[in-house]
Every structure is written in structure tokens, then in C-alpha cells.
Z-matrix of the N, CA and C atoms (Angstrom, degrees):
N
C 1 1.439
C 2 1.530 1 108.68
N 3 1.534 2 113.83 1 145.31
C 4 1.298 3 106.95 2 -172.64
C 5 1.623 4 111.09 3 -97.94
N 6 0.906 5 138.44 4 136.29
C 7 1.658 6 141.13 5 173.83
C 8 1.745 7 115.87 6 -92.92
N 9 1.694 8 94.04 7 120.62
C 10 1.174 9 91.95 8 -175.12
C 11 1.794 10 90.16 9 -113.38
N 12 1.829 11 101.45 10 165.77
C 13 1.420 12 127.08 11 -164.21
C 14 1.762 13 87.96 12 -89.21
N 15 1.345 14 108.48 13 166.81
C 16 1.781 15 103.69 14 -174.45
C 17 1.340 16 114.37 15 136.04
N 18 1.286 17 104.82 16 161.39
C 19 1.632 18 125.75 17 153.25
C 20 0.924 19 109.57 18 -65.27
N 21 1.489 20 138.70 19 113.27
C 22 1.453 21 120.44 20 140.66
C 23 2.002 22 140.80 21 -45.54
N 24 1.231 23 92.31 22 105.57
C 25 2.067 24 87.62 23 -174.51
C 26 1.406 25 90.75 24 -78.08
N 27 1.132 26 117.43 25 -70.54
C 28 1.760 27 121.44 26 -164.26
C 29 2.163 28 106.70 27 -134.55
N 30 1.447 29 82.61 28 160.17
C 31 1.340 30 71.22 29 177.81
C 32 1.551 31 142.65 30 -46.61
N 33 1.830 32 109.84 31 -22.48
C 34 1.692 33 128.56 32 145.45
C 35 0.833 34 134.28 33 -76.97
N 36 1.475 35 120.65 34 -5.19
C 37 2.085 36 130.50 35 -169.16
C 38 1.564 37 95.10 36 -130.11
N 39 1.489 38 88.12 37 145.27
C 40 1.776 39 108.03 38 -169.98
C 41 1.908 40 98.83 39 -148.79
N 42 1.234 41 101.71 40 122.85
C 43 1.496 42 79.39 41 -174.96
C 44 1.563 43 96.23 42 -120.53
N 45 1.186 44 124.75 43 123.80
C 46 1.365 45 121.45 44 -176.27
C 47 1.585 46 125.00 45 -80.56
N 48 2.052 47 121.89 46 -176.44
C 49 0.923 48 99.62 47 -146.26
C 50 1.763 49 101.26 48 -84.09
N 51 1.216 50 117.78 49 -8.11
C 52 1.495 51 131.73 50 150.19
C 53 1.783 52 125.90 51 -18.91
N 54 1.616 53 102.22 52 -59.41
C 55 1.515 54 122.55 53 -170.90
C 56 1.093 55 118.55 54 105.19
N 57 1.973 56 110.08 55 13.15
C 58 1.356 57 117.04 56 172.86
C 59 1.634 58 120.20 57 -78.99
N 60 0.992 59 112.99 58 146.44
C 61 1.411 60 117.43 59 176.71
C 62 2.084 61 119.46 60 -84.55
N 63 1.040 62 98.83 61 110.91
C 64 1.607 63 81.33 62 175.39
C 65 1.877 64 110.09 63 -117.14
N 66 1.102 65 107.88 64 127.00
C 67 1.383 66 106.61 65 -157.74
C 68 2.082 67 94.67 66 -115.17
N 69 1.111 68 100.54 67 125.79
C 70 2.003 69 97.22 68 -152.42
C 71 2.100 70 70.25 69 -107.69
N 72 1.566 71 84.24 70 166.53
C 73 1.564 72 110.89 71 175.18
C 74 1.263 73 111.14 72 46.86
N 75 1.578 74 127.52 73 36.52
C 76 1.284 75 114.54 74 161.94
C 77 1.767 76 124.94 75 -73.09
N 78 1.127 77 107.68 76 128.27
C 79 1.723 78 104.45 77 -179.97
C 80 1.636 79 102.12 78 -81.69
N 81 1.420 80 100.57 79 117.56
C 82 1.601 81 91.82 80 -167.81
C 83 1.809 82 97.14 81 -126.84
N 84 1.661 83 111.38 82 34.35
C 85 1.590 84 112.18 83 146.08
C 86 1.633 85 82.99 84 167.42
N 87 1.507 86 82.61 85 158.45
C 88 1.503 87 120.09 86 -179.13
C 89 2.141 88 127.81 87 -97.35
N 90 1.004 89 92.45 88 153.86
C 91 1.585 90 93.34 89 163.88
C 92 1.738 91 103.28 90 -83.53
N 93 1.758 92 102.15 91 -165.64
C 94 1.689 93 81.15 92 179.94
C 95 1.555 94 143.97 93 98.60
N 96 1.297 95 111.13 94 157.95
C 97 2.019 96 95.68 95 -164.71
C 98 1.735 97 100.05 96 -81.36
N 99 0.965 98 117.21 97 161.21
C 100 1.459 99 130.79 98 161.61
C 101 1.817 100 116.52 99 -140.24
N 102 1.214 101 97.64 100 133.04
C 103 1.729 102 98.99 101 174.83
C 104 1.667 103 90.63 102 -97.60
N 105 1.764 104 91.39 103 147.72
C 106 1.470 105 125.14 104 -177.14
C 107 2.163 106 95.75 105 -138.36
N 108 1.342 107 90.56 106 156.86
C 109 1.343 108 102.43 107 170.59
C 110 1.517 109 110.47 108 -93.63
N 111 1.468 110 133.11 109 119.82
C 112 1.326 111 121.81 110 -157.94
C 113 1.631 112 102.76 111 -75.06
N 114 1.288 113 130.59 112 13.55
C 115 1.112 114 123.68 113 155.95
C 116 2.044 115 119.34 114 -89.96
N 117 1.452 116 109.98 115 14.06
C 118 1.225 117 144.42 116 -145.28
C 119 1.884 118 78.87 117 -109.64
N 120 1.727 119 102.96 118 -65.19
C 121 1.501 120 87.20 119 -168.29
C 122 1.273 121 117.77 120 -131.28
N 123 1.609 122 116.46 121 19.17
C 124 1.319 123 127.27 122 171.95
C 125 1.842 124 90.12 123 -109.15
N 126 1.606 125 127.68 124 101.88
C 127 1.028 126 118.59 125 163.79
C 128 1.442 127 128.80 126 -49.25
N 129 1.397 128 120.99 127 -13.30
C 130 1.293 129 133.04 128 -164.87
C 131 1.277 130 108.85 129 -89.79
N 132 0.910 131 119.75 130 -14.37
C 133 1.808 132 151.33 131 -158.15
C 134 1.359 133 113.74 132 -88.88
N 135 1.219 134 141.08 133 96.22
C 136 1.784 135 135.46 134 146.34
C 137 1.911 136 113.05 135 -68.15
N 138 1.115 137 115.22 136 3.85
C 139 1.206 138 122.55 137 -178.54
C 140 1.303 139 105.72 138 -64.38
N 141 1.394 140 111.72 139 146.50
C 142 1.761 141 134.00 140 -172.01
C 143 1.705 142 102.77 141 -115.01
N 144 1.095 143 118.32 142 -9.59
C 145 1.732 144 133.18 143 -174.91
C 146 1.801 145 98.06 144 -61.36
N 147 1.312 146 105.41 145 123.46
C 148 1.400 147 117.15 146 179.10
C 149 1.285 148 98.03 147 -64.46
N 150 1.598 149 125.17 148 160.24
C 151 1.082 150 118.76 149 177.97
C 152 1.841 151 90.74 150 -145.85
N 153 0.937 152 140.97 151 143.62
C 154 1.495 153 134.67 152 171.74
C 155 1.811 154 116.52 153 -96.19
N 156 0.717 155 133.95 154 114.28
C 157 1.248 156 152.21 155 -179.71
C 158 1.433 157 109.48 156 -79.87
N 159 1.478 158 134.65 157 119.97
C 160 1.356 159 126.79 158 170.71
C 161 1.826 160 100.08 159 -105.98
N 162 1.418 161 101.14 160 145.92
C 163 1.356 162 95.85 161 -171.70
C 164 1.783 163 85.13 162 -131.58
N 165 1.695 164 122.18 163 110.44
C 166 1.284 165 128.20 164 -176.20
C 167 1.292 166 112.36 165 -85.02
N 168 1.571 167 144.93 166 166.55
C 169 1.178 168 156.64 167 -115.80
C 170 1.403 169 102.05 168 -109.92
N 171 1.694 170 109.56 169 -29.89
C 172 1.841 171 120.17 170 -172.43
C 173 1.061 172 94.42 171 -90.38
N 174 1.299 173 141.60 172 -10.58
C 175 1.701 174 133.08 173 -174.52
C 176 1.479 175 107.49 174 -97.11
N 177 1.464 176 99.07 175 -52.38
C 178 1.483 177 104.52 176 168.53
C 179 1.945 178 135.02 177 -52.28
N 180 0.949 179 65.88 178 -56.56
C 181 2.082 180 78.62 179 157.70
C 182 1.360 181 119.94 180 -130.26
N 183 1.174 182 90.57 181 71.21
C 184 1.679 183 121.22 182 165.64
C 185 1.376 184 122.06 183 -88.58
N 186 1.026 185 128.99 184 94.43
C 187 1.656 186 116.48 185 -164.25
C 188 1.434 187 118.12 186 -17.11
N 189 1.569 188 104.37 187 -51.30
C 190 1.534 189 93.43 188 -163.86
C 191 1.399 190 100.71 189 -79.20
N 192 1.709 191 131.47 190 -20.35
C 193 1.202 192 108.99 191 175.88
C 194 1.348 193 115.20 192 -57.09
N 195 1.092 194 125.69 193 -54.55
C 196 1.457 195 145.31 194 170.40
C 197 1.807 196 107.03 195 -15.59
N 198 1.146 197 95.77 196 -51.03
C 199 1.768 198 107.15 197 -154.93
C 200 1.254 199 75.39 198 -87.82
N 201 1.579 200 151.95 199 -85.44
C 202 0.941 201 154.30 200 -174.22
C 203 1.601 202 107.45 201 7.58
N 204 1.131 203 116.95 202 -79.27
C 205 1.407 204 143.49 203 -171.77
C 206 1.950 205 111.50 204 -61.97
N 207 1.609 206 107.69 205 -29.99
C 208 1.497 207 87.98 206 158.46
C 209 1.329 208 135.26 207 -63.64
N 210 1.324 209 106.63 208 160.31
C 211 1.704 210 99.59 209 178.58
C 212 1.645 211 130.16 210 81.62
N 213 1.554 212 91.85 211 -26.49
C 214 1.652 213 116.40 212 -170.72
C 215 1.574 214 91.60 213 -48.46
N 216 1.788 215 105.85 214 160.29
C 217 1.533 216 112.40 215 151.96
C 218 1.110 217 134.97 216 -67.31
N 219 1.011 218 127.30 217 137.75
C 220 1.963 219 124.36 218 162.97
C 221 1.361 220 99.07 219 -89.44
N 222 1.559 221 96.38 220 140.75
C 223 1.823 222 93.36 221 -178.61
C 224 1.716 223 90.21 222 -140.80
N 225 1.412 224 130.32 223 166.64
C 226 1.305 225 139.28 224 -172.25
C 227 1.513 226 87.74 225 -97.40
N 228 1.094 227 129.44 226 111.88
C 229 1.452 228 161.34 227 175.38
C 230 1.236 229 103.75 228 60.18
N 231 1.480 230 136.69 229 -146.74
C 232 1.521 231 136.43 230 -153.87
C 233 1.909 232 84.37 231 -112.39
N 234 1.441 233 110.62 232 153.27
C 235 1.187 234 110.41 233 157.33
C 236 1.112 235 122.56 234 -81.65
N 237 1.503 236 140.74 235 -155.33
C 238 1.681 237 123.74 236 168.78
C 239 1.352 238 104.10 237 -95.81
N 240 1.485 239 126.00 238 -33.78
C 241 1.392 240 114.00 239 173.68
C 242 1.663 241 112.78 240 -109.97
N 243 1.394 242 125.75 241 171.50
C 244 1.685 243 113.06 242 177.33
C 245 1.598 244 90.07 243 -76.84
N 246 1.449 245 103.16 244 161.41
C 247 1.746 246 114.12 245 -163.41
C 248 1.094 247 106.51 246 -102.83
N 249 1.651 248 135.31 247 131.34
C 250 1.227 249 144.96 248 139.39
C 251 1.479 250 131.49 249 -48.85
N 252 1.346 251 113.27 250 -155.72
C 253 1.137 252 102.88 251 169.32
C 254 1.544 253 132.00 252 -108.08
N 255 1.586 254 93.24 253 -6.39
C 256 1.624 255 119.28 254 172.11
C 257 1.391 256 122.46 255 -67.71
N 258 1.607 257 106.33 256 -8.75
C 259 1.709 258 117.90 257 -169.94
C 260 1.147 259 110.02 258 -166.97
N 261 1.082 260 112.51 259 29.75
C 262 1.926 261 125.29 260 154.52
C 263 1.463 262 113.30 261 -49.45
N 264 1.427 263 92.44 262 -62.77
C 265 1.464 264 103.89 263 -177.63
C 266 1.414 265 132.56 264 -74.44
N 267 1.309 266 111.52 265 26.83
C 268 1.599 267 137.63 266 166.51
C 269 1.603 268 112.97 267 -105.76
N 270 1.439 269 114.38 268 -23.99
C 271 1.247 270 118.41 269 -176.07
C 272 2.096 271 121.49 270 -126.88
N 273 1.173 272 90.96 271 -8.84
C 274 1.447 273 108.70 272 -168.73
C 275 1.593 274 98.80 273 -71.45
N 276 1.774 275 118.19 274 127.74
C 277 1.177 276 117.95 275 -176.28
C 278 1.346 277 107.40 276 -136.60
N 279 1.652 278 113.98 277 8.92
C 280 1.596 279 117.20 278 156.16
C 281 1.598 280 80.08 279 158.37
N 282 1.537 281 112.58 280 -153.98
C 283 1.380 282 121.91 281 -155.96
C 284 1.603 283 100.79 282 -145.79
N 285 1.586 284 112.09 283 159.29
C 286 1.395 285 118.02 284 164.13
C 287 1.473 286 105.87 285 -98.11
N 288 1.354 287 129.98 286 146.83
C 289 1.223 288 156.77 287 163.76
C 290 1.639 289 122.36 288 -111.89
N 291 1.252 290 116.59 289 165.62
C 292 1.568 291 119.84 290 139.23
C 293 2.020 292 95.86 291 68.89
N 294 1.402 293 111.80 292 34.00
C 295 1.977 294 107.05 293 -156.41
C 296 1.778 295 91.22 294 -100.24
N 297 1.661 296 97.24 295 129.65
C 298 1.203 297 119.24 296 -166.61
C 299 1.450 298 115.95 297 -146.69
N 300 1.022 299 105.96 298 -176.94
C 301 1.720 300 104.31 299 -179.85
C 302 1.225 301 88.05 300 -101.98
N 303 1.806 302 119.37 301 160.00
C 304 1.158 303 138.89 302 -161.02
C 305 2.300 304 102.25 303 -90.49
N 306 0.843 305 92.14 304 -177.23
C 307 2.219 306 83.93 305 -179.22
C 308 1.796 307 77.55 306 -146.76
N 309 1.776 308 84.20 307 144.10
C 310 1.399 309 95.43 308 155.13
C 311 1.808 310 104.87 309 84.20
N 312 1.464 311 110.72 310 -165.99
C 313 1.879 312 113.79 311 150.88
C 314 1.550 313 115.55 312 -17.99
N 315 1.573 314 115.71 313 -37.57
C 316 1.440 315 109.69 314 -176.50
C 317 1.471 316 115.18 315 -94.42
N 318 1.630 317 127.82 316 11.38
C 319 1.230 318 115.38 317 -166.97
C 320 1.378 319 122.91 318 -53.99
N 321 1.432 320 115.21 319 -27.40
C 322 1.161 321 107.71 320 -151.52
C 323 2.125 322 90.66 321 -96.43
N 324 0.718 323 114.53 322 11.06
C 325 1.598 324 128.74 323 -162.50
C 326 1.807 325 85.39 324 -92.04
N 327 1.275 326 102.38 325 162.03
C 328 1.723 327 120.37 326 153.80
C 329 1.951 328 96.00 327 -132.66
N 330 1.347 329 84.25 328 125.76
C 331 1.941 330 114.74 329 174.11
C 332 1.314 331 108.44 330 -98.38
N 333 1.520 332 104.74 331 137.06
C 334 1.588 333 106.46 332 139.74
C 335 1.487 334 137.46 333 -145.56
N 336 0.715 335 139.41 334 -143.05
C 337 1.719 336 119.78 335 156.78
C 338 1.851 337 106.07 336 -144.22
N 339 1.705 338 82.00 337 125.61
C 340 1.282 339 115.24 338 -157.84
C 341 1.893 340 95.73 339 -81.01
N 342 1.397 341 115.91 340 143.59
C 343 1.185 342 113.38 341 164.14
C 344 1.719 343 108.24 342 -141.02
N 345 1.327 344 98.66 343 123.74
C 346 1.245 345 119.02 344 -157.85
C 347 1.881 346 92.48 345 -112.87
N 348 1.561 347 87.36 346 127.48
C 349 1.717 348 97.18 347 -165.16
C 350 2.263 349 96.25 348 -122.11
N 351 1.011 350 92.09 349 8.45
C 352 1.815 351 94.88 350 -179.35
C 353 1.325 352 120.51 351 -105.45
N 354 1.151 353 129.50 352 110.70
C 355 1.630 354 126.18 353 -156.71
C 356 1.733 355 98.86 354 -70.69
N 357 1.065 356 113.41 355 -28.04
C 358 2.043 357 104.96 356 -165.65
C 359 1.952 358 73.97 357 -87.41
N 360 0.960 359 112.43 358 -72.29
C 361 2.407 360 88.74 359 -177.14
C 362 1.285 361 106.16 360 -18.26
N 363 1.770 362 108.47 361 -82.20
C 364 1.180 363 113.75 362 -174.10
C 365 1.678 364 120.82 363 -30.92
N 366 1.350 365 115.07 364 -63.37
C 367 1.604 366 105.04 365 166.29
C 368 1.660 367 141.78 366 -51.30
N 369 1.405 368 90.81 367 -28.12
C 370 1.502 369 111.25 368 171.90
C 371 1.727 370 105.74 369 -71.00
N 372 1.269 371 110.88 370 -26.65
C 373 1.564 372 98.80 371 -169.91
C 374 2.025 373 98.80 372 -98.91
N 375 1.285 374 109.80 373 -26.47
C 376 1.754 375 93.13 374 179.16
C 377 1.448 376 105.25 375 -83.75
N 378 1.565 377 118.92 376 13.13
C 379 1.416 378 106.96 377 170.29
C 380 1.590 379 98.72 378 -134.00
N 381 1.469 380 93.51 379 50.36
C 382 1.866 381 101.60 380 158.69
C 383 0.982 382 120.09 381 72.20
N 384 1.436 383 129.64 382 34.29
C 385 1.608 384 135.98 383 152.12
C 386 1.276 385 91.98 384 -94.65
N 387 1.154 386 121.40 385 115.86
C 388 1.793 387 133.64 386 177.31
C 389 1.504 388 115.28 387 -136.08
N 390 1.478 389 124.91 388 -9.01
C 391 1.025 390 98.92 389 -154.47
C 392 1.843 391 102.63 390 -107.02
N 393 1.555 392 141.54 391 137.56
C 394 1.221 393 146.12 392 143.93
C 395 0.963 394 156.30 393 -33.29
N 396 1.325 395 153.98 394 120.44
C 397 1.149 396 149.38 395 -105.21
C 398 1.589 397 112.95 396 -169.39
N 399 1.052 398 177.91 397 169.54
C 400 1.098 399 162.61 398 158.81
C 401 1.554 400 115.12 399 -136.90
N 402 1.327 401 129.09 400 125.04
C 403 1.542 402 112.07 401 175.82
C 404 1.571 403 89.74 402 -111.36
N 405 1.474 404 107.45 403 141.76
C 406 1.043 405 118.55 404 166.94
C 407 1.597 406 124.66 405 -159.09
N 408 1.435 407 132.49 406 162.29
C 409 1.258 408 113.30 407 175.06
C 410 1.852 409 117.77 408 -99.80
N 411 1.422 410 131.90 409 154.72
C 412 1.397 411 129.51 410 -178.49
C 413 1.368 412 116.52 411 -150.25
N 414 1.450 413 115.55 412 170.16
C 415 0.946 414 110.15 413 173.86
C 416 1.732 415 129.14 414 -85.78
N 417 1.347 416 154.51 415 109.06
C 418 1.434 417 128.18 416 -174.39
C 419 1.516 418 129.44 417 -71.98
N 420 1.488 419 134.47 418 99.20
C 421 1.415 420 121.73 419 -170.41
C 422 1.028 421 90.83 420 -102.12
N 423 1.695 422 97.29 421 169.10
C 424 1.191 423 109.35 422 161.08
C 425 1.918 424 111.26 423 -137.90
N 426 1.114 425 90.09 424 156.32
C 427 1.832 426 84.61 425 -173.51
C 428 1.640 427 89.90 426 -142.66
N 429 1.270 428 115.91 427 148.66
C 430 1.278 429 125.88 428 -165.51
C 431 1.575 430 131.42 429 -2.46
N 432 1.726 431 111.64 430 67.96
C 433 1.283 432 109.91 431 -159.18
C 434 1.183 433 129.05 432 104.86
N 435 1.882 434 104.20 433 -47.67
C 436 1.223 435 93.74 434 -152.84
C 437 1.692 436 105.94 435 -123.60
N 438 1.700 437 130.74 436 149.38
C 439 1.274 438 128.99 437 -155.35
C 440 1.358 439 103.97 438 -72.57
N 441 0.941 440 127.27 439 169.33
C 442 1.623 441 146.70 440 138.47
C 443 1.349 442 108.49 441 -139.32
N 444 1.645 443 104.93 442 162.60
C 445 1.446 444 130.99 443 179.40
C 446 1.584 445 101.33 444 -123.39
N 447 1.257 446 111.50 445 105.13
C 448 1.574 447 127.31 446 144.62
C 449 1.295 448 151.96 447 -55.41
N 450 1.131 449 123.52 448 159.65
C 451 1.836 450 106.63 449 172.71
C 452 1.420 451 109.29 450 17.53
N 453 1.529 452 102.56 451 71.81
C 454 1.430 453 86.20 452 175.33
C 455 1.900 454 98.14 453 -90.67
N 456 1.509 455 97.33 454 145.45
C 457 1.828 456 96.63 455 157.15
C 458 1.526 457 105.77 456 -140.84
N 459 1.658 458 99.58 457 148.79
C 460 1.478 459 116.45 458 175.36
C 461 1.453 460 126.74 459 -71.60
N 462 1.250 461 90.67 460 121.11
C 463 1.829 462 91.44 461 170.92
C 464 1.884 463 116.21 462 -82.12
N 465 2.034 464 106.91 463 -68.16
C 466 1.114 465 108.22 464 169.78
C 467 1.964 466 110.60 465 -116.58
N 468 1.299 467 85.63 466 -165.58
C 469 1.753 468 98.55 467 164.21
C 470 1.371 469 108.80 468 -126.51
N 471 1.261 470 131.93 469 116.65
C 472 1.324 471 130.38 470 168.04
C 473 1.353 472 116.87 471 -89.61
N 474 1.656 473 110.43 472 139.58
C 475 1.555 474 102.78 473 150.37
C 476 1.280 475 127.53 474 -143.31
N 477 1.600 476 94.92 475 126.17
C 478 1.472 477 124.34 476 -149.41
C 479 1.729 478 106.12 477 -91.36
N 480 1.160 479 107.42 478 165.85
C 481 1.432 480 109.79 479 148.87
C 482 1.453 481 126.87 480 -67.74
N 483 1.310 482 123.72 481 -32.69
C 484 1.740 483 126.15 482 -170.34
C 485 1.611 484 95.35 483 -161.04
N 486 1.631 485 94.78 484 108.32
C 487 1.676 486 99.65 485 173.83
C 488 1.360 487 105.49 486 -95.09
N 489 1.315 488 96.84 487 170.05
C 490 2.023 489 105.74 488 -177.13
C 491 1.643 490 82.91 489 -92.98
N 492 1.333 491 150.18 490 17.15
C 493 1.287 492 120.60 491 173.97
C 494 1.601 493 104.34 492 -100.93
N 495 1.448 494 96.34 493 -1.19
C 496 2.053 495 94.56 494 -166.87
C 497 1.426 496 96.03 495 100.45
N 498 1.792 497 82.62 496 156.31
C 499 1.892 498 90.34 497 178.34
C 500 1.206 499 94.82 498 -98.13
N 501 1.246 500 150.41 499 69.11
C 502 1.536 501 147.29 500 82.95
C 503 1.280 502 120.64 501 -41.91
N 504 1.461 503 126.52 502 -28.12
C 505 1.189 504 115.64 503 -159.25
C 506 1.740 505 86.35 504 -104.22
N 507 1.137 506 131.01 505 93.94
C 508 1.308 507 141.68 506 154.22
C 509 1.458 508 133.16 507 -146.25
N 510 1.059 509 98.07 508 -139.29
C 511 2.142 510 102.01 509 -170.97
C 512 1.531 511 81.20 510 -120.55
N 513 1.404 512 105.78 511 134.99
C 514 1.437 513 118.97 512 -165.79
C 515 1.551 514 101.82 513 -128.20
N 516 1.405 515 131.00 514 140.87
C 517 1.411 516 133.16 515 174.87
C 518 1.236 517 113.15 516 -76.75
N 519 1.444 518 125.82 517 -62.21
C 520 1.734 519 115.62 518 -165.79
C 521 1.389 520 96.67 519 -126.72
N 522 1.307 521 134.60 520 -11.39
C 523 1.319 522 119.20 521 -166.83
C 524 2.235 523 103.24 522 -94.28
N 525 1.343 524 80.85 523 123.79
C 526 1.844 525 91.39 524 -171.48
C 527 1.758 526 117.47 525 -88.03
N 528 0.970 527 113.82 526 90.20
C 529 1.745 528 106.75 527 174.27
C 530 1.659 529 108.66 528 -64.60
């Protein structure tokens, strides 16, 4: 386990002597179905038709997905495109670290611990913007009918008001995956 320096807020929030927020054991994506708008992952597509996405356990904690996702940005909701390096710094509001698979209730989750370095984030999240978001790029299969998401890798970390993964997938106060 990694030890961070800080105030303790809750048993997941640490706010250091900075005024940064570090928020540990966030589950910031799931195994599991997800609905997408098939104009979501058929670029060719203006279609509004839900489409469900299964995202399986070897894709999800796939090493390189895994590694993918350290280091990534946290940004206060999704930008319009995933971010390079030419315009990071328009959206960058601290970084993910420490990105793992979840133990326990969270297995099927991937965690990391979020450090949030932007005071209007930071305020937005101790007054209940909690929930996660993930931008990333993948592959779309399909196998008899039905979707999958591949190679997935991380671009940022969002945090949104209402993620498509469920509000499980957020910054949590005392409960520890």
C-alpha cells in the first residue's frame, strides 16, 4: 500500500499540505455491459440506437490496459476530443497513479488513486461531484451479435456528474476496495 503525506478527510481523502486533494481507492471502470450510442462507436453513424457494449475481465485488466491508465490526466468532465500533448494543459486537473485491479466487492473494478491538484475540482468534488468517467481509445468486436471492447487504452480520467459506468464507479469516502 502506498502512503500518502496529508490531512486525513476520510478514510479515501487526504488533502495535503499544498491544498491538494488525493482521493486513494477510486474504482474508476468496471468489468461488465455498458450502453453506448452506436453513433458512440460506429464513427460513420448519426445513430442514437443504444447499443450495449460488454467489456470482459482480460481486456479490462490487461496489463497494458492497466499501465495505459497510469499517470493519465484527470480532467473536470470529458474534453471534446481524447487529449494529446498539444492540449493537455487546457484540461489537466491532476493525474491518476497507483492503477490496479480493485480486491474483494471491487474485483471486478480497476482502482487508482486520483490526485487532484485544481482548487474549483477539488471543491466541486467535496461538494458531491464524485462520480468517474474514463476516456479512452478501443477496439469494437463483435462475435455472434454481440459487442465487445478491446485493447482498451487510457487517454484521461474524468469526473463527471453521472457516469455510464454507475455511481460505483467514483471517489468514495470510507468504503475501501
Amino acid at each position: 500500500m502506498i502512503t500518502y503525506y496529508g490531512t486525513t478527510i476520510s478514510p479515501n481523502q487526504i488533502e495535503t499540505q499544498e491544498g491538494f486533494l488525493i482521493c486513494r481507492n477510486v474504482p474508476i471502470a468496471r468489468t461488465g455491459e455498458q450502453k453506448y450510442l452506436r453513433r458512440d462507436i460506429d464513427p460513420e453513424s448519426n445513430s442514437t440506437e443504444e447499443v450495449t457494449l460488454i467489456r470482459e475481465e482480460k481486456e479490462v485488466f490487461d496489463p497494458a490496459a492497466i499501465a495505459s491508465f497510469e499517470g493519465k490526466p484527470i480532467t473536470n468532465n470529458h474534453p471534446n476530443e481524447l487529449l494529446k500533448a498539444d492540449d493537455v494543459r487546457f484540461f489537466e486537473r491532476g493525474h491518476a497513479q497507483n492503477v490496479r485491479r480493485g480486491e474483494g466487492e471491487f474485483s471486478d473494478y480497476l482502482v487508482a488513486d486520483l490526485h487532484i491538484h485544481d482548487a474549483e475540482l477539488i471543491e466541486a468534488v467535496k461538494n458531491g461531484k464524485r462520480e468517474i468517467s474514463c476516456g479512452y481509445n478501443y477496439v469494437c468486436e463483435e462475435r455472434d451479435g454481440k459487442f465487445y471492447q478491446i485493447n482498451i487504452r487510457g487517454n484521461h480520467v474524468a469526473v463527471v456528474d453521472k457516469a455510464r459506468a454507475g455511481e460505483t464507479v467514483a471517489i468514495m469516502d470510507s468504503i475501501q476496495p
